[in-house]
C-alpha positions as CSV (number, residue, x, y, z in Angstrom):
1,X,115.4,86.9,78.9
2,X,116.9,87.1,82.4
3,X,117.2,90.4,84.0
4,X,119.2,90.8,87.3
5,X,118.4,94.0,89.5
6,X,121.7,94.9,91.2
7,X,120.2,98.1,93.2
8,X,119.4,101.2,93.3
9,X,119.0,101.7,89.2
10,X,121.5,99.0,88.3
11,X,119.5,97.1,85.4
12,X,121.8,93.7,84.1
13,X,120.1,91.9,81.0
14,X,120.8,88.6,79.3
15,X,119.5,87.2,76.4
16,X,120.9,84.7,73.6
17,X,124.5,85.1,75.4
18,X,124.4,88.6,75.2
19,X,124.5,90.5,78.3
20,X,124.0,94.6,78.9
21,X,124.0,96.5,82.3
22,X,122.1,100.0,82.3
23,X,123.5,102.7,84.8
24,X,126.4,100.3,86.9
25,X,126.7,101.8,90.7
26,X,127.6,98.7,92.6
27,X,131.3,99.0,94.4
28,X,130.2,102.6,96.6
29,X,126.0,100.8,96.2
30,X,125.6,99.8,100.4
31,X,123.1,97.6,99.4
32,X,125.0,95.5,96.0
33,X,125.2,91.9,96.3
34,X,127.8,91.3,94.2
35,X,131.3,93.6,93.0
36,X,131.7,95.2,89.8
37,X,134.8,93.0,89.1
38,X,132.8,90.0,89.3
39,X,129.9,91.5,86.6
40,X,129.9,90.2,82.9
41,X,128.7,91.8,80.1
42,X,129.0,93.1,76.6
43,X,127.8,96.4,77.1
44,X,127.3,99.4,79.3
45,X,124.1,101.8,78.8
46,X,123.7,105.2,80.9
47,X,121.4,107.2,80.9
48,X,123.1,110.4,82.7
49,X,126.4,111.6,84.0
50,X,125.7,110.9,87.7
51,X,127.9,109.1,90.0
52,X,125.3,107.1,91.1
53,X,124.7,105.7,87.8
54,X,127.9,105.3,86.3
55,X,130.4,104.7,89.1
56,X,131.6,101.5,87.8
57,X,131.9,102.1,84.1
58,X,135.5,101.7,83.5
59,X,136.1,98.9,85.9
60,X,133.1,96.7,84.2
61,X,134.5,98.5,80.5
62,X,138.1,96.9,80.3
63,X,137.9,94.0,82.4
64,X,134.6,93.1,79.9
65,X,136.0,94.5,76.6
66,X,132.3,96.2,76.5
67,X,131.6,99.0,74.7
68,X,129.6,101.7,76.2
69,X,126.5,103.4,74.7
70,X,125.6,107.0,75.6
71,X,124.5,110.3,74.8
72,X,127.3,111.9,72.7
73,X,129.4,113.8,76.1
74,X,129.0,111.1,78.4
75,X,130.4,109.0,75.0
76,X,133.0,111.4,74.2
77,X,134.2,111.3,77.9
78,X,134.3,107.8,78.3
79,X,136.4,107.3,74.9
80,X,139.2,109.2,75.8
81,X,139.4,106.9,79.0
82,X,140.2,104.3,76.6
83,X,136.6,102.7,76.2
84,X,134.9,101.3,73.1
85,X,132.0,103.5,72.6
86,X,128.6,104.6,70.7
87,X,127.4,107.7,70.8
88,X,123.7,109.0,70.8
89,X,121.4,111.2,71.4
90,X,117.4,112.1,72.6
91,X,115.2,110.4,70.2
92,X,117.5,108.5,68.1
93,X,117.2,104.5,68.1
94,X,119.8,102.2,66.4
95,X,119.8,98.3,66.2
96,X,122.5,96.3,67.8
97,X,123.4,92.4,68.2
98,X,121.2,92.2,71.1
99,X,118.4,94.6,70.2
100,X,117.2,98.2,69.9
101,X,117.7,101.0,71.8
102,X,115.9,104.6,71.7
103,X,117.0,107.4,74.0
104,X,113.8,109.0,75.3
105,X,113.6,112.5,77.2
106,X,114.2,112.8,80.9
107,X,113.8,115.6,83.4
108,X,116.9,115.4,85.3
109,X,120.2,117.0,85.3
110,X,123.5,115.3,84.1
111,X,127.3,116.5,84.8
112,X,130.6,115.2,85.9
113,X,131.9,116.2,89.4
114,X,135.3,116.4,90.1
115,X,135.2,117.3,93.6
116,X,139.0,118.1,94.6
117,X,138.9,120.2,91.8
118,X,135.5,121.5,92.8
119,X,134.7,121.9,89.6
120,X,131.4,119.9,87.6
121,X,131.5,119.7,83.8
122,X,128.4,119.3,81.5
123,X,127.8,116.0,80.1
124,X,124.8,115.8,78.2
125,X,121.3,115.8,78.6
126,X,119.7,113.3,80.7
127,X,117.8,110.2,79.2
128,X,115.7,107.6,79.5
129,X,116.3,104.0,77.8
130,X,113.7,101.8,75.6
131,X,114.8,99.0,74.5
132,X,113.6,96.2,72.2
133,X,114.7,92.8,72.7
134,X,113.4,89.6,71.4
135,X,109.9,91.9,70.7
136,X,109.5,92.5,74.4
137,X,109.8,96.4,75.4
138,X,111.9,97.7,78.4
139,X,111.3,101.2,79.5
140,X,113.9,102.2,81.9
141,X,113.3,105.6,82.7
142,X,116.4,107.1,84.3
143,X,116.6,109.6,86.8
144,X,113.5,112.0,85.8
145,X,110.2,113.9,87.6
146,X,106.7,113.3,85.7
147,X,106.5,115.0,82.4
148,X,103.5,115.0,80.1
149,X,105.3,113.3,77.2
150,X,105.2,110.1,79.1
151,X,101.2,109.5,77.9
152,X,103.1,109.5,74.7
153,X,105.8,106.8,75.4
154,X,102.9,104.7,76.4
155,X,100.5,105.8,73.2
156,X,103.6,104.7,71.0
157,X,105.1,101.7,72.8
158,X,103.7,98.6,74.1
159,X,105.8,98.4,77.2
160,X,106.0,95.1,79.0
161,X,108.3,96.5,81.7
162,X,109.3,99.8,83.1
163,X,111.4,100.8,85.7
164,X,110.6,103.9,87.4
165,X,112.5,106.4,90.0
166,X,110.0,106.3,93.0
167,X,112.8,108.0,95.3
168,X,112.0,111.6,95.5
169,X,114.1,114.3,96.8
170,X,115.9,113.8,92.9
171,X,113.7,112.0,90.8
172,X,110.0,111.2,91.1
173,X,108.2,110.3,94.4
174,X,105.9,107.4,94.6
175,X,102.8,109.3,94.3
176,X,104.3,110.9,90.1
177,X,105.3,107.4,89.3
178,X,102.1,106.2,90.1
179,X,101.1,108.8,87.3
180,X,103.6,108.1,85.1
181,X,102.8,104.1,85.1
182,X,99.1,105.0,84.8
183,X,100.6,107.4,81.5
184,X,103.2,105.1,80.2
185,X,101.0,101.6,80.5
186,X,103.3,99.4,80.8
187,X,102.5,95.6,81.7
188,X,104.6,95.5,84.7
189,X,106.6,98.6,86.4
190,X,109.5,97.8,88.6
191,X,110.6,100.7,91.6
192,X,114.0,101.7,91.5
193,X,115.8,105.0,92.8
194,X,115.2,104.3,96.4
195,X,116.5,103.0,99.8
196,X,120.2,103.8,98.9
197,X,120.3,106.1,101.0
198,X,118.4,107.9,103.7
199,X,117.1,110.8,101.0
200,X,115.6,108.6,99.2
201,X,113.7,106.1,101.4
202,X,110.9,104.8,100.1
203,X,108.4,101.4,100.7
204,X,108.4,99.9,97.5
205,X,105.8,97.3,98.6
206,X,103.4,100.1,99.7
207,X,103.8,101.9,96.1
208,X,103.2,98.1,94.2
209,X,100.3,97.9,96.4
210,X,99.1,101.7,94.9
211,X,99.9,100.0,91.5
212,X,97.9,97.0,91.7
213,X,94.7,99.3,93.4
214,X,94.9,101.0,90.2
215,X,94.5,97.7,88.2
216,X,98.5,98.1,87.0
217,X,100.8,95.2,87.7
218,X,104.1,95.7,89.8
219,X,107.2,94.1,91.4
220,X,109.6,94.4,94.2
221,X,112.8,93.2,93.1
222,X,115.6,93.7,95.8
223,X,119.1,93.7,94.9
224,X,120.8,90.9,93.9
225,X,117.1,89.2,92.5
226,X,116.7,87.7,88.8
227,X,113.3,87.2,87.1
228,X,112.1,86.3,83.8
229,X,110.8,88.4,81.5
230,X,109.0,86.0,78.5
């Protein structure tokens, strides 16, 4: 399984010649290595109605045919822009081609700004993403602050990677994620939701160096780097 960090929370995954991107932000991304137009997948997961996690749905959507799975607003919205779709919801899981996927709870905030209109419209609760493929677990946690249900994520699942909002300011600072690894016990935890922009600078080598004094294994990937996940 090859997974490709584009930034910020921009998760791509390939396995078997099927290829899913979690949360696309890449054309207004500063620090993106590659364009939206060039990025090819079968399908688009979000985990929240944030501009900074779903700027580049419908450009990746029709120019990839993909079809677009999301909480049932962010769902609804994107179908009537034309967009193959599959609506879910917190704590519902379903099988597809390339695996399963479970929305899990998130502390966050989710809407749709439209600001010449100056007007915001509701669009769902926030989630978080597990997802099983080829048995290995993926834990990507969306935008969220530490809640105590996390212990539970990690009493249920065996996680072998998680990737955690270390940002602050709108998600979790380093010093909850390093709780919420220690909760969710996951095999390696992967920073993202930082250095985009000056609100949300972080050292991610400083917080994998936290990780690993706790006995908990972590990476740095910047954007644009691939690893292995086996």
């Amino acid at each position: 399984m090859e997974i490709l960090f584009h930034g910020h929370s921009t998760v791509q995954i390939t396995r078997l010649g099927k290829s899913l991107i979690i949360d696309p932000f890449i054309t207004n991304n500063p620090l993106a290595k590659t364009k939206a137009a060039d990025v090819k997948v079968d399908y688009i997961l979000l985990t929240h109605g944030h501009s900074d996690h779903m700027d580049d749905v419908l450009t990746i959507a029709k120019a990839n045919n993909a079809t677009v799975i999301a909480t049932h607003e962010l769902a609804t919205y994107f179908s009537w822009q034309g967009i193959e779709v599959h609506g879910m919801n917190t704590g519902g899981s379903r099988t597809f081609d390339f695996g399963k996927v479970k929305f899990t709870q998130a502390f966050h905030s989710s809407g749709l700004t439209f600001a010449d209109e100056q007007k915001i419209i509701y669009a769902g609760m926030p989630c978080g993403l597990l997802l099983t493929i080829d048995n290995k677990v993926i834990y990507h946690a969306g935008d969220t602050g530490l809640f105590g249900d996390m212990k539970i994520l990690g009493e249920l699942n065996c996680i072998d990677l998680a990737f955690l909002p270390i940002g602050d300011n709108f998600t979790m600072g380093p010093e909850d994620a390093l709780i919420a690894a220690e909760w969710i016990r996951a095999k390696k935890v992967v920073p993202i939701h930082y250095n985009t922009f000056g609100l949300i600078k972080q050292d991610g080598h400083a917080f994998v160096e936290k990780l690993r004094a706790k006995g908990l294994d972590g990476l740095v990937a910047e954007p644009g780097d691939v690893f292995s996940l086996n």
